[in-house]
N, C-alpha and C positions, 0 to 999 in steps of 0.2 A: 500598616498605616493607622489601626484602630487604635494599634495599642502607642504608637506613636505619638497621635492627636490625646490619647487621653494623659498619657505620661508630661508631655509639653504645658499641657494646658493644667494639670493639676492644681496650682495655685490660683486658680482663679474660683469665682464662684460655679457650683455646679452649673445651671442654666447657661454658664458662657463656657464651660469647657465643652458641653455634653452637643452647642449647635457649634462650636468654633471646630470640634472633630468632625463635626457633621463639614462643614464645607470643606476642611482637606479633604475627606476622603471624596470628597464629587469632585475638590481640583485634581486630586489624581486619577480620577477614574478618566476624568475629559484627556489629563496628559495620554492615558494609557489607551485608550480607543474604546467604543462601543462592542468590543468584542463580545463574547457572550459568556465567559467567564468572570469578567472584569464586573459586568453588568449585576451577575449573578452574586459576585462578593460585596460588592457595594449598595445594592438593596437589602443584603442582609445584614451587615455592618448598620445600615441607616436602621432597620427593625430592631437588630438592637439598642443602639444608642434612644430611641425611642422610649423601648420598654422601659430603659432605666429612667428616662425623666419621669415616667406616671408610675415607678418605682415597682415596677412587675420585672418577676422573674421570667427569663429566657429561655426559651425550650427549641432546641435548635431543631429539631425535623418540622415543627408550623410554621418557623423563619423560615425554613428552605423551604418547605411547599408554599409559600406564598409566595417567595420573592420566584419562583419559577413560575406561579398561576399569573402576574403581572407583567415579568417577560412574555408570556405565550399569550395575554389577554392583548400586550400593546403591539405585537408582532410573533403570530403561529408559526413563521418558518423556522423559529430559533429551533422547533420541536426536531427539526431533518439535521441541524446543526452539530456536528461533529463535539467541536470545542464546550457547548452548552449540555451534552449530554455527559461530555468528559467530567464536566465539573462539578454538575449534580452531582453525578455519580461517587466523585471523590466526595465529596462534600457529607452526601449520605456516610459511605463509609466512614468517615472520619466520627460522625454520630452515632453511629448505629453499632461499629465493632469495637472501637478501640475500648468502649467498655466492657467486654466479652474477652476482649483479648486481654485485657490487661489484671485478667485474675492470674492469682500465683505473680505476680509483681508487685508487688506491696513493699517490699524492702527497698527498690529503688528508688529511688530521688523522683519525685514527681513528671519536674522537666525531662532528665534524661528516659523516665519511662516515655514521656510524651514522643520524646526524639526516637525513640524506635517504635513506635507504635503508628505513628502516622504513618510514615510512608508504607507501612506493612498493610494497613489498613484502607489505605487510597489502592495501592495496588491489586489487594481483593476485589476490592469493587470494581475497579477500572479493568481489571484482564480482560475480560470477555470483548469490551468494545475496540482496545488497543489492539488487539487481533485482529478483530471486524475491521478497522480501518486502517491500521496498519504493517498488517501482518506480519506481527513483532511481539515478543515475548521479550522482556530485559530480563537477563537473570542477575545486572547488577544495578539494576537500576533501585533496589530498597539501599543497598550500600553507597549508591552514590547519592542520594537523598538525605541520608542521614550526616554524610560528611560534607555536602556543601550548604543545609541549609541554614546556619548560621551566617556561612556568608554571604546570603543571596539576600538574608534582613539584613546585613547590615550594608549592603550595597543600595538596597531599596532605600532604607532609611536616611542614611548620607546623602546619595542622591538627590530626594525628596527634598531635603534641606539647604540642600548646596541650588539647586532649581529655584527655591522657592527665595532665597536670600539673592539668589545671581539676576531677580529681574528686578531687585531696586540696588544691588551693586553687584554689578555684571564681574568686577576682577576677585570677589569675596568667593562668588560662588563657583570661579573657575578653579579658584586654589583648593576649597573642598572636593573638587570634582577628581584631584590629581592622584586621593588612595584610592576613589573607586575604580578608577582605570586599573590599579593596580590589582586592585580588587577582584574585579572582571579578570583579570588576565592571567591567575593564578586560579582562579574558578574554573576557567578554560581550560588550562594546561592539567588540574585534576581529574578532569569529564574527559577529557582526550586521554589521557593515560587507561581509564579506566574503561573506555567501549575499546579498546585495545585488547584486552583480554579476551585469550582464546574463550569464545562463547559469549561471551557478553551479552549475546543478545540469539533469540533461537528464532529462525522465520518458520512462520506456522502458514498454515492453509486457511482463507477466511472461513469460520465459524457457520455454521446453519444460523436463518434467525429464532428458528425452535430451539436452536442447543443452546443461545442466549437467554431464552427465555426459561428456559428451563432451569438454566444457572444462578438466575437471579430468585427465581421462583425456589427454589430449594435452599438457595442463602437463606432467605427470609424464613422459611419455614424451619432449618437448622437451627438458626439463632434465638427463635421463639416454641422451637421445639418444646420445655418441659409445659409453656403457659399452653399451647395448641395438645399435647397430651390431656393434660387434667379439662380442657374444654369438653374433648369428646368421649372423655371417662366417666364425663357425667358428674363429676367432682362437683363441689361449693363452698367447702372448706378452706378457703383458701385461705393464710394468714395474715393476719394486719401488717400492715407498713408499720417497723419498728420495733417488732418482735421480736425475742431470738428465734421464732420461728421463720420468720420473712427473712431474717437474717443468712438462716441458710436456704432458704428457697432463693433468694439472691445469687448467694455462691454458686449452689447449683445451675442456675441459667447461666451464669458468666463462663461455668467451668464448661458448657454444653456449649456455650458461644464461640469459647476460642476453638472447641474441638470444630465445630461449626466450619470456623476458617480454614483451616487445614484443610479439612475436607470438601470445601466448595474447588480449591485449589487442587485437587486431585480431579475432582469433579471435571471443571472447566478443562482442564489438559485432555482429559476422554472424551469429551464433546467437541474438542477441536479436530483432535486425529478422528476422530471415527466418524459423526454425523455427516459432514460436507462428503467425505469421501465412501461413505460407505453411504448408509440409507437417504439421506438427502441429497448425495451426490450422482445416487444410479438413476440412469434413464432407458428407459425399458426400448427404446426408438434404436433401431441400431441403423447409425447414419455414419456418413463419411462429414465429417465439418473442416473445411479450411480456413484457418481466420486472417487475414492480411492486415497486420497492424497499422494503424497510424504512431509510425517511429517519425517521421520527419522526411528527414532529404535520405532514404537509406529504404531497406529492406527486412521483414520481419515478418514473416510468416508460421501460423502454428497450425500443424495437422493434425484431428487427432479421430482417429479409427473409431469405427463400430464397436468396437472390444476396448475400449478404450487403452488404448495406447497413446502416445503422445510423441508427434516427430518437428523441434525447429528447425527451421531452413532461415539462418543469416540472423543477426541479433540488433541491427541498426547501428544508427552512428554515436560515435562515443568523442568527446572531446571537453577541455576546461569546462566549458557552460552548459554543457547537457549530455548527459550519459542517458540513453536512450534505453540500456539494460537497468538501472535501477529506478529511470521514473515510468517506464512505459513496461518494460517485455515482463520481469519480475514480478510486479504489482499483477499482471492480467495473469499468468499462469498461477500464480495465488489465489485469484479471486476467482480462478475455476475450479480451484479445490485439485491443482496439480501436485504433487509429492514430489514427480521426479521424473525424468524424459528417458525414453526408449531411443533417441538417436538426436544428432544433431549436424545438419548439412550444412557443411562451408561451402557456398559455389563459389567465392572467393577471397583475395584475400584483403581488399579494399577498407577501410576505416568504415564506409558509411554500414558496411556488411556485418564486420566483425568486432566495432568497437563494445555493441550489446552486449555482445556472450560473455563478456569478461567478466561481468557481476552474475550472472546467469551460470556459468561455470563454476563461479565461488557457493553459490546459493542452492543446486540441486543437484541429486544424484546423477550421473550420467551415465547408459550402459555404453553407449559406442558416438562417436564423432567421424565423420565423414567425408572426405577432402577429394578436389580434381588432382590427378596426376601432379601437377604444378606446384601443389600448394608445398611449402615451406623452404620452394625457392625464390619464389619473388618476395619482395618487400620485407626480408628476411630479416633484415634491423630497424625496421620502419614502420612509422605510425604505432597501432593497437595490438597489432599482430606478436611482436616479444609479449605481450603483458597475455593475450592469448595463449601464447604457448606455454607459458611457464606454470597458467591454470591448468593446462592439460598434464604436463607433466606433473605438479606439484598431485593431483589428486589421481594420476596413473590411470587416466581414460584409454582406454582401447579406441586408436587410431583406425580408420580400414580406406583404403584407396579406392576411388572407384573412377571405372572411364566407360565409354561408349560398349555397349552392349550388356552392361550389369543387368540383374533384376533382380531387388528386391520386395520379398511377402513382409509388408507391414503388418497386416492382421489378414484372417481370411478375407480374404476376397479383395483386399485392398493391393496393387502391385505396385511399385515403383520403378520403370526402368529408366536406365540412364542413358542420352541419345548423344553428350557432349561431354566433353570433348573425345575424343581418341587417345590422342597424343597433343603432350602441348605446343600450342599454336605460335610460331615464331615468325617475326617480321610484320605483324597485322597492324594497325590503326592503333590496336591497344591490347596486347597480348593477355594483360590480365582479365578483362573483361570478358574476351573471347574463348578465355580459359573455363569460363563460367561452367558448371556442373548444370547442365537442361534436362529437366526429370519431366516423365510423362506421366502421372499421377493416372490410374483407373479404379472405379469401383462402381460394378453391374455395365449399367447403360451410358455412362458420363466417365467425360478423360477431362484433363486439366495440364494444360501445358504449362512449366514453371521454367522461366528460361534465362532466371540471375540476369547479368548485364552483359549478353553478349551482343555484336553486332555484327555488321556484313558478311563479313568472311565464315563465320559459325554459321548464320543463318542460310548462307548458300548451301552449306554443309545439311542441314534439316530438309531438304526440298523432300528429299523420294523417303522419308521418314514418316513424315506428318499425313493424319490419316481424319479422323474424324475430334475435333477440338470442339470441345461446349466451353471452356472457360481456359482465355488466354491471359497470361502476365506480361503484358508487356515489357519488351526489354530494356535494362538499363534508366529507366523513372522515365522513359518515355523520350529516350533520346533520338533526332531524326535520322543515327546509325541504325536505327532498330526499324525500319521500314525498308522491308523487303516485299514490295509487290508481289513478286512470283510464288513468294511463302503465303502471303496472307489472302489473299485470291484463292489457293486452293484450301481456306480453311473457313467455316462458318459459324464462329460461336455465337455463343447466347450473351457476352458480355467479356471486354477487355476491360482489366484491373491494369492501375497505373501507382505501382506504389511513387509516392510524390513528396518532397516537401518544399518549401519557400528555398529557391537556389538561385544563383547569378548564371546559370547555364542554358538558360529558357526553356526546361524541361518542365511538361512534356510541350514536345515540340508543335507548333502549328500546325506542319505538315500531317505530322500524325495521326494529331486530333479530326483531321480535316478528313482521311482517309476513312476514319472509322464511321466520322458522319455520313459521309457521299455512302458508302452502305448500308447506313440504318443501324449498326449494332450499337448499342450504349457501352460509353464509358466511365469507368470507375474511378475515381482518381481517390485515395487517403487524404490529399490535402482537404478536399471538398466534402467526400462522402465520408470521413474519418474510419472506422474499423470496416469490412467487408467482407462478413462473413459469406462461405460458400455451402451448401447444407445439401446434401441427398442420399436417399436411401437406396439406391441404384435404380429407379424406376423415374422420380421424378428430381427437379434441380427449383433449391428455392435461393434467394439473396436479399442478406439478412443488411441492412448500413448502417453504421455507426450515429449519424445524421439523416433522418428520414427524409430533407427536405426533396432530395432526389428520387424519392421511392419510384414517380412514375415513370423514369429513365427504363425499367426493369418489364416494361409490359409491353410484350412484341407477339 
């Protein structure tokens, strides 16, 4: 847009080009929102355009630290802002390396060095936080940079013009607007071909904020290495600016700079796999955690062992408008510094259960997958369940059956047995539900009943099973099939979890809720209390909620 406004405006006297660029770029900034990138280029653009009226030369890292001291002076949260750190950060690299990197390139064409340098040099910068926030590594993301950014100016720029001509003749600037569409839509069709490629993109484990810090901290000191050498040498000889000695003390920092990049890029990949998982990931507490996600209207729960091991049970609901596996289950098993699951229980084989795993299956290693007798006869062509099986087979997971009287050693001391079904349930209410896999989770002095969606018919089945329960899941999001008196009478936890989300089927039920009140026990609902963790080390039970406003729900 900078270069836009001054090219357009060229014929005219300086004084009228240098404020007439100045107001496009604030009407584009208003078109394009206060975001914090937007924010962040357009106060620098205006500091430029500045300097050149009072004929001062521009030094881009006091433009960027200022225009960032002004964002953070007229609003500090920009500082937590995702987007405004993104752009710094490119921003910096684009100052700070590409002249480092772009030694030994002298021969190329300026521009075309420019076009490979930037995106190599934003992307140094930016690793560490794209991780942090999106635990995502592109590995083609410098190649696709390089080939659409010519058409993303010239899409901006037409645009711009087609906009700014279409509001004093609205059919001028529609007719402009008819390549950018085209524009746009061969832009698309290049970035879809391209995250298509096997690997295109690696999912990483979120980052330590020490390994960030450390990656940034060693950039800087990499790329300023030979001038931080000769500081603590004791040196003073340094040579004048424009020497053939400076000459090559220049080359040398540059040649030290790109080696610099390279190397932070090695750097950062070590600090991604090792920190979160190894030394910032260990906790010396050896506890049983269960987490009960907020997926929505569905089921999603992560176990993970004293010994750290890791068991999902059900992945949530997957559909057009919300896949519950890559905006909820994915993201959270990343951002605990998960690599890869030790098992993964279907209780069954319903959409809201199993739509999750389908990006969850693409995305981590799996030793074993786990099924009711039932599963891969019902809904055999239906819903999530083909897209399910075809991950399993496509990555040749180890299947294992299990029905009523199984038991498995999660980690020491941790046991799973399985109380449901036996055999599949035929003629019930709702066979598949009642087919559901009911696991009685122990470890030390606390059991945790997990009991998928089954209802009546199952539940009568549990009577002479059920023994001492500290932590119930309600069956089915709390459906009023899931009220079985004679079960829940002879059990007295410390708190019923209701995985929940916004449904047309009134769940969880009045009744339900009513029942647990008239006892006194708290309930937990996902919609309300959002995540629900369960935490103990066999001796004591603590409950951790996603949304604290419920905390005193928890104190009996």
């Amino acid at each position: 847009v900078l270069f836009l406004g001054l090219t357009l405006l060229s014929p005219f006297p300086r004084p009228v080009q240098l404020s007439g660029t100045a107001v496009t770029l604030i009407f584009y900034a208003v078109l394009a929102g206060d975001e914090g990138p937007v924010v962040r280029a357009t106060i620098m653009a205006l500091i430029m355009l500045g300097g050149q009226g009072l004929g001062r030369k521009g030094e881009g890292l006091n433009s960027l630290a200022l225009a960032a001291a002004i964002m953070l002076i007229y609003n500090p949260n920009y500082l937590t802002d995702p987007g405004f750190q993104l752009s710094v950060a490119a921003t910096w690299g684009l100052v700070a390396l590409i002249p480092c990197l772009a030694h030994g390139m002298g021969g190329l064409h300026p521009q075309l060095r420019e076009l490979l340098l930037f995106p190599v040099a934003a992307t140094i910068a930016t690793l560490p936080l794209l991780a942090y926030y999106f635990y995502q590594v592109s590995i083609v993301g410098i190649a696709a940079n390089i080939l659409v950014t010519w058409f993303l100016g010239l899409i901006l720029e037409i645009g711009l013009i087609a906009v700014s001509i279409g509001l004093i003749v609205p059919f001028a600037g529609q007719t402009l607007l008819l390549p950018v569409g085209l524009l746009i839509k061969f832009t698309l069709w290049v970035l879809g071909m391209m995250a298509k490629v096997p690997g295109a993109a690696l999912w990483v484990i979120r980052p330590a904020g020490f390994g960030i810090a450390c990656y940034y901290l060693g950039l800087l000191l990499l790329i300023n290495w030979p001038a931080v050498k000769t500081k603590f040498s004791g040196r003073r000889d340094l040579p004048k600016a424009g020497s053939k000695a400076g000459e090559v003390k220049a080359a040398a920092l540059t040649k030290n700079g790109a080696a610099a990049g390279i190397f932070a890029v090695v750097l950062l990949v070590s600090l991604i796999v090792l920190l979160p998982s190894g030394l910032f990931g260990f906790s010396s507490k050896r506890q049983l955690e269960v987490d009960f996600l907020d997926v929505g209207q569905g089921d999603s729960i992560l176990i993970t062992t004293p010994g750290q091991r890791h068991y999902l049970i059900d992945g949530g609901p997957r559909s057009a408008a919300f896949d519950s596996g890559a905006a909820i289950v994915r993201p959270f098993l990343l951002n605990k510094g998960i690599k890869s699951l030790d098992g993964i229980f279907v209780t069954h084989l319903h959409d809201d259960h199993t739509g999750g795993l389908v990006e969850v299956v693409e995305t981590f290693p799996i030793k074993r997958i786990y099924f009711a007798p039932d599963s891969g006869t019902v809904a055999e062509n239906q819903g999530q369940w083909p897209l399910l099986k075809h991950g399993l087979l496509k990555h040749k997971l180890a299947v294992v059956t299990l029905k009523k009287g199984n038991r498995l050693n999660l980690d020491n001391g941790v046991t799973a047995r399985v109380l449901s079904p036996e055999s599949p349930y035929t003629g019930t209410r709702s066979d598949p539900n009642n087919n559901s896999l009911v696991l009685w989770l122990s470890y030390g002095n606390y059991n945790i009943l997990l009991t998928g969606d089954i209802e009546m018919e199952a539940l009568a089945d549990l009577h002479d099973q059920l023994g001492k329960v500290d932590v119930l899941k309600q069956p089915h999001h709390g459906s009023k099939y899931g009220l079985d008196r004679e079960a829940w009478d002879s059990i007295n936890p410390q708190a019923v979890i209701v995985s929940v989300g916004r449904n047309n089927f009134g769940q969880p039920a009045p009744e339900i809720l009513r029942y647990w009140q008239e006892r006194g026990i708290p309930v937990l609902r996902t919609d309300h209390d959002g995540l629900v963790a369960v935490k103990t080390d066999g001796h004591k039970l603590e409950f951790f909620l996603g949304r604290q406003q419920n905390k005193a729900l928890l104190k009996r």
